[in-house]
N, C-alpha and C positions, 0 to 999 in steps of 0.2 A: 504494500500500500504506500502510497507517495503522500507524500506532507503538503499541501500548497503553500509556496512563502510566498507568492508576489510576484508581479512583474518588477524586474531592477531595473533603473533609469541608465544603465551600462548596458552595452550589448558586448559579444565578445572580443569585440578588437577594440574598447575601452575606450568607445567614440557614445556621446552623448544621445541617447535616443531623444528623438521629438514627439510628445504627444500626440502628432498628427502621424504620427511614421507607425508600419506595419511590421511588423517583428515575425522573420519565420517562425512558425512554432517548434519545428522543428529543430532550429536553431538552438530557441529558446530553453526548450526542454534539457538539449544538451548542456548547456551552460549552469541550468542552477544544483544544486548540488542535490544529487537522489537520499532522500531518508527515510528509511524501512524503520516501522514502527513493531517492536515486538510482538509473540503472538500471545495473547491473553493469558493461557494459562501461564507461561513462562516470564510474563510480567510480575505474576501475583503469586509467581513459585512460593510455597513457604520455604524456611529453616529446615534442613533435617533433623527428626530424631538427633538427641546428645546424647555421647557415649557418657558409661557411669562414672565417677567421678573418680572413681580407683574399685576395686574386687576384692572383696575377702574369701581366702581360700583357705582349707586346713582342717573342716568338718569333718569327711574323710564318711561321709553318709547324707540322705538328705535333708534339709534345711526346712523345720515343720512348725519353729515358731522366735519372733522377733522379739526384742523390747526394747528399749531406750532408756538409758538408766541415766539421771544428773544431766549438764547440760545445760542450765538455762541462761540464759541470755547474760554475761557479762559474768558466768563464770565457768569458763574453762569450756575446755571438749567433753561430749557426753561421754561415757561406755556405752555399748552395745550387748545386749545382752542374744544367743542365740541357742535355739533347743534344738536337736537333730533326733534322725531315726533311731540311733545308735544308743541312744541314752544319755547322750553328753551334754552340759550346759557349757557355753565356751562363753566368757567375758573379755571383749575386745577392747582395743585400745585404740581409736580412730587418729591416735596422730602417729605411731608405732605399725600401725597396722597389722597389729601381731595378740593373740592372745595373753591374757594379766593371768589368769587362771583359768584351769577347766576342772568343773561340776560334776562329779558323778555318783549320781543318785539314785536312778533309776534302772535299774539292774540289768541294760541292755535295752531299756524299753523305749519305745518315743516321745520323746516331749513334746505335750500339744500345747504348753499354754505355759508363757512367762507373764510375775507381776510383781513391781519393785512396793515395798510399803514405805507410805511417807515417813513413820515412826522408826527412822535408824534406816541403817543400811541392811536393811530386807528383803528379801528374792521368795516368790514363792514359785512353786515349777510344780506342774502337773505332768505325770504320767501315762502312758498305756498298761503299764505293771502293778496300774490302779490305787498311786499316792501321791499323796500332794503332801511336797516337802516345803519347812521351811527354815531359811538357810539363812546364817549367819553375815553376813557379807565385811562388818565393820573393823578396819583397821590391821587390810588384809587378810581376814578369816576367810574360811570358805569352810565351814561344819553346818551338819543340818542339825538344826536347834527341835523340831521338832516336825513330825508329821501326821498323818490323818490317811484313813483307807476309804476308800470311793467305792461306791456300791454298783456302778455304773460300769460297762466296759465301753460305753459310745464314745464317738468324736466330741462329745461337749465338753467346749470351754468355761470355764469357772468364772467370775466374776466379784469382785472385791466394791465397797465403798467405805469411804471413813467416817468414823463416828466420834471422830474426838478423843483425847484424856486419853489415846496409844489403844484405843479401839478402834476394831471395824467388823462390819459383814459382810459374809461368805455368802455368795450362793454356788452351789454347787450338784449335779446331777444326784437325783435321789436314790432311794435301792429300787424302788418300783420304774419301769422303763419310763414312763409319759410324766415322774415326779423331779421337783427339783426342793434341795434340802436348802433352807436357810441357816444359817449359824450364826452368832456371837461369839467375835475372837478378839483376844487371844484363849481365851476359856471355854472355846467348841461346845456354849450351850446352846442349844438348839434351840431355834425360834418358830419355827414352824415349817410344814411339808407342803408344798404346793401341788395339788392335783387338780387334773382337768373335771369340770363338771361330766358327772356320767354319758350325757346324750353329748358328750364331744370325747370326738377319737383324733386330735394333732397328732399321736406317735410319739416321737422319742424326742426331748428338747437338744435342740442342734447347736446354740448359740444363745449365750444371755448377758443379760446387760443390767447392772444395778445401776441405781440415780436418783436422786432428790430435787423437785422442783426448787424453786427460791423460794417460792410464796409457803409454802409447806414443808416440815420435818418431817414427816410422813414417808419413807422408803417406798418404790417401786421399783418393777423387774419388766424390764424384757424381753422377749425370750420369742426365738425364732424356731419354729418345730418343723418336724419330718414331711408333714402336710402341704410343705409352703406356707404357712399360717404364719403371722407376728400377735403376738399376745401381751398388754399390759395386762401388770399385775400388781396390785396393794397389798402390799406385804404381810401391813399391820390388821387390814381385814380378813386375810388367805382367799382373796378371791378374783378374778376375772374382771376389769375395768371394761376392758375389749378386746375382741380382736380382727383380724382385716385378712384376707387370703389374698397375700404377695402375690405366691408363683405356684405354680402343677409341680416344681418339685423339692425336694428337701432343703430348707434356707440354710446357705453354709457358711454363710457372716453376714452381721450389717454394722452400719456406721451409725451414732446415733446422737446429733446438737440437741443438746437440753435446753438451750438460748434460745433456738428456733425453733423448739420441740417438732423434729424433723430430722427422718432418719432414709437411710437408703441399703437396699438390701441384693445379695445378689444366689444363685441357687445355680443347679446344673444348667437352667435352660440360657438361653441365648438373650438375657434383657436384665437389664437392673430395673429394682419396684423402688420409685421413691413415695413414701409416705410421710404424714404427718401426725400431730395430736390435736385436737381441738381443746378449747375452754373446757366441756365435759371432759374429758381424756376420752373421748372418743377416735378412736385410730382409723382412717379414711385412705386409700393410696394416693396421692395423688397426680403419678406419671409414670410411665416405662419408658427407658431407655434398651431399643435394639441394640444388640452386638452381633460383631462378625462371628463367631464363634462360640460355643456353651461353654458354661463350667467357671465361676466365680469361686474361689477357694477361700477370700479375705477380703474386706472390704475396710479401709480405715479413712478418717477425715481428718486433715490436719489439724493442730491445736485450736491455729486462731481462724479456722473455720471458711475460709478461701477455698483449698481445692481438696479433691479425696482421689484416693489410689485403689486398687483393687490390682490382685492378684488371680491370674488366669490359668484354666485346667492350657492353653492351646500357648503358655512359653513366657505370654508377655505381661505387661503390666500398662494398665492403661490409665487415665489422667484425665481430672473433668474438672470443671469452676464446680463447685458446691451451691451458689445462688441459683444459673441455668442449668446446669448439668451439660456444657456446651463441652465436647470432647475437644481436649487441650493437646494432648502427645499420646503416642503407644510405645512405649520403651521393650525393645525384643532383642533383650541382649542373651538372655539366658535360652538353654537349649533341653529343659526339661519342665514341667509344669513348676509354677510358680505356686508354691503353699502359702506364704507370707509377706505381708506388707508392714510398715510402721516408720514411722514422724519421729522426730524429734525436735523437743521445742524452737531449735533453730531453724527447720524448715526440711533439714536433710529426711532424706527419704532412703530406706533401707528395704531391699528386696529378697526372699531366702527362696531356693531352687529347688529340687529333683538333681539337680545338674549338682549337687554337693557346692553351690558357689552364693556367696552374699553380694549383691550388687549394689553402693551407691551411688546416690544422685541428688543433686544440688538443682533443683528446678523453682524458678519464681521464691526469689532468697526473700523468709520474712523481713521487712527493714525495721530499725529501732521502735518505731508506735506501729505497734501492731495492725491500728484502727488506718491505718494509709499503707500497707503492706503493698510492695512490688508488686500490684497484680497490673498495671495499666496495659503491660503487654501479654497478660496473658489474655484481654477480653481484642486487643489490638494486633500484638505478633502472635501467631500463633506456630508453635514447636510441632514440625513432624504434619501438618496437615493432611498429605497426600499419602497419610496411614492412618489417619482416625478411626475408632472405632463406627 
């Protein structure tokens, strides 16, 4: 396509044209300078995909759950905390990039589930060997101080809140398959056993989530089951607030804003459910998001609530604004399913494999006030477009 610039008041042998004088055009043509306009998509290419920031290797089995221990903003680098098939808990060093200690507690078993406690340097780690340990961490320790036997043999993940004065509670998978146990720790009295109402068959609880509104001390759970179901639940009444059916199949993490009571869910099939809460605690869906491919293994939102990551049965790791859900990057660096995702208050973003490898990545770096966080390029450049989900 040619540009039109104009007739020039020069013709080519740098003699004065006259307004009244006829210009070959052919002449014409030749003389002004040809400029090809690019082709659209190649104007509007995005950025590719970024490579991760550096790799952690040394697992030596797969990589089946994340955490982020310390960290916060102006003080120091976090630890990484990572659970593998093997049984091992590895405590990384993100400026070494070399394991501080490794964890073993679990007698060969897999660790599904890390979670640091505010109260001292605490680790608690779940099992397949059906315990949930908890472990010393302070002043270079690494002893498990004490544990607890699961009645459960399922994929559920446990779930912690704090309660003050160096308490908190536990939720955790019941002895009955469809029950989940609440506790009071550190003195595992039990608080009560959640079961579905009789005329409701969810199946097995897959995922849950403890949390306290603001307006309210009042404890609630939610709890993602085998059904595709999301279920709130009132702790202190033992009973069903609501529940909403996500997906047709087993929810296998979700994400969940208590600011915006507003959570997002993702299961085998090919779509994430985002829902919400209402004024009643009425749970309503309120969008799906297609993907290219099934199988959501983890789903996490970043701290300060900007963008959320998910972890794919199909290798990669995908990236979305949290406000639209507008898909941001597909990071496919790894080459086995991705089990786990997770944040750290700085922004860094942690991925654990199949492939035996930890990938991080530094995408849309939070900046000092949170509330003006780098995102103007994520709603304006967009990372990787021509792989979005």
């Amino acid at each position: 396509m040619q540009v039109a610039l104009g007739v020039s008041p020069w013709d080519g042998d740098g003699t004065a044209v006259s307004g009244r004088r006829s210009v070959d055009p052919l002449r014409r043509r030749l003389a002004e300078p040809q400029v090809t306009a690019l082709p659209p998509r190649m104007a509007a290419s995005p950025l590719p995909p970024p490579d991760p920031r550096f790799v952690l290797r040394g697992t030596q089995s797969a990589v089946h759950a994340l955490h982020f221990f310390g960290g916060a903003q102006g003080q120091g680098h976090p630890l990484l905390l990572s659970g593998s098939l093997s049984g091992l808990v590895h405590i990384w060093s993100l400026q070494t990039r070399r394991p501080v200690a490794i964890l073993d507690g679990h007698q060969g078993q897999c660790v599904t589930w890390l979670q640091t406690l505010p109260q001292g340097h605490q680790l608690l780690s779940q099992g397949r060997d059906l315990k949930l340990c908890l472990w010393d961490l302070a002043e270079g320790r690494n002893a498990v101080v004490d544990s607890m036997h699961l009645e459960s043999m399922g994929f559920c993940r446990s779930s912690v809140l704090t309660r003050g004065q160096g308490k908190w509670m536990l939720a955790m998978p019941g002895s009955g398959s469809d029950e989940v146990q609440i506790l009071e720790m550190p003195s595992k009295t039990s608080v009560c056993t959640l079961k579905p109402e009789a005329d409701a068959k969810p199946g097995m609880p897959m995922c849950l989530e403890l949390w306290q509104a603001e307006s309210s001390p009042r404890p609630l759970l939610l709890a993602g089951y085998e059904d595709g179901s999301v279920a709130l639940w009132d702790v202190s009444e033992r009973k069903v607030c609501s529940r909403v059916a996500c997906h047709t199949e087993p929810v296998m993490g979700f994400g969940f804003d208590s600011q915006k009571a507003r959570g997002v869910s993702g299961s085998a099939e090919k779509a994430l459910a985002v829902w919400s809460l209402d004024e009643q605690q009425a749970l309503q869906v309120c969008k799906t998001h297609e993907l290219t491919n099934p199988g959501i293994a983890d789903v996490k939102i970043r701290p300060d609530r900007k963008i959320l990551a998910t972890a794919g049965w199909d290798h990669r790791v995908r990236v979305f604004h949290w406000r639209t859900m507008k898909p941001l990057a597909v990071l496919s660096f790894h080459s086995a399913t991705v089990h786990c995702v997770a944040f750290a208050t700085d922004g860094l973003l942690a991925a654990g494999s199949g492939d035996q490898r930890i990938s991080i990545w530094s995408l849309y770096p939070i900046s000092s006030d949170s509330s003006t966080s780098s995102l103007g390029h994520v709603e304006h450049r967009e990372v990787g477009a021509h792989a979005l989900a």
